[in-house]
C-alpha angles and dihedrals in degrees: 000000000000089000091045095054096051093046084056110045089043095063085043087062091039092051102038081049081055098058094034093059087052091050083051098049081055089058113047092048089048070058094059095038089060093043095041093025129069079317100082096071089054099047075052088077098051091262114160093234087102092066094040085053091046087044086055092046083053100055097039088051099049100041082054093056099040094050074075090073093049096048078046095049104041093045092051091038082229106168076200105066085037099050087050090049094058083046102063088027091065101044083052090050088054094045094045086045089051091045097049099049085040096058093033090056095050103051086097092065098052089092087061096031088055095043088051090046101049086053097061102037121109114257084239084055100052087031085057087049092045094062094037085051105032090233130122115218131341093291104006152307090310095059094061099054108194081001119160083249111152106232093242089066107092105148125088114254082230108080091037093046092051087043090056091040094048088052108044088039083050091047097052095044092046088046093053104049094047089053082054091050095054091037100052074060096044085050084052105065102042084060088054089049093050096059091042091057090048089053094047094049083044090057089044086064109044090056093046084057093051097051 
């Protein structure tokens, strides 16, 4: 029964790792689309997307790598490798948690951050995210007097540049939290496995005693 239980629970880790590298693939290239993406114009202002992309690159990164320790751990049966696993999980698990609520609280303050940001850009700066976006000054035409506008733009930058920013912002905190969700799962059966292998060594040698 005892053996039953750790096999099992073993490909379940194996298997549950495997997911969650993909998951984290996902997230660290929803990183690099919002850093090389519709991202870059903004990182252009000096707007701290760039560090929530890169922070995204990070965690993905690292909760790839240390899903190595896990698949280790769990074929070994090494209460070591497990036990190193839960640890860095579990750091991961507090900084994502801490990222999340951090970007999903300050989505109220892009309008001002934006506004900040477009004041003290260089003309060649807002010029280069007319012509990504199509638009012509922070609110409109009027706003970039004897600007480089195209005639045809006749739409502010404003509403198209808080509309990138909300997306790709939503998109990280979301992410985040539901990597922490599978992960807080992912912390939990190695825990199971590692009482099961202390069991089983217990058993070993009690019957090594008695014989």
């Amino acid at each position: 029964m005892g053996k039953c239980c750790v096999t099992t629970t073993s490909l379940f880790i194996i298997l549950l790792n495997g997911t969650l590298f993909l998951a984290a693939a996902v997230t660290a290239g929803i990183g690099f689309w919002a850093y090389y993406g519709d991202g870059s114009a903004l990182s252009d202002l000096g707007i701290s997307l760039a560090n929530m992309a890169i922070a995204l690159i990070v965690v993905g990164t690292a909760v790839a790598s240390i899903c190595f320790f896990a698949c280790c751990g769990a074929c070994c049966g090494s209460r070591v490798l497990l036990g190193l696993y839960m640890l860095l999980l579990w750091l991961l698990i507090a900084v994502q948690i801490s990222v999340g609520i951090y970007i999903l609280l300050n989505r109220d303050e892009i309008p001002t951050l934006l506004a900040d940001a477009w004041s003290s850009a260089s003309d060649d700066t807002r010029y280069s995210i007319e012509d990504q976006f199509d638009c012509c000054g922070f609110t409109g035409p009027l706003d970039q007097p004897g600007g480089q506008c195209d005639p045809s733009w006749t739409e502010g930058c404003q509403e198209k540049l808080e509309s990138t920013l909300e997306q790709n912002s939503l998109a990280v905190g979301i992410c985040c939290l539901a990597l922490v969700a599978f992960q807080i799962v992912a912390f939990i059966c190695p825990c199971i496995l590692c009482i099961n292998l202390s069991k089983k060594n217990k058993y070993k040698a009690l019957e090594g005693y008695h014989e």
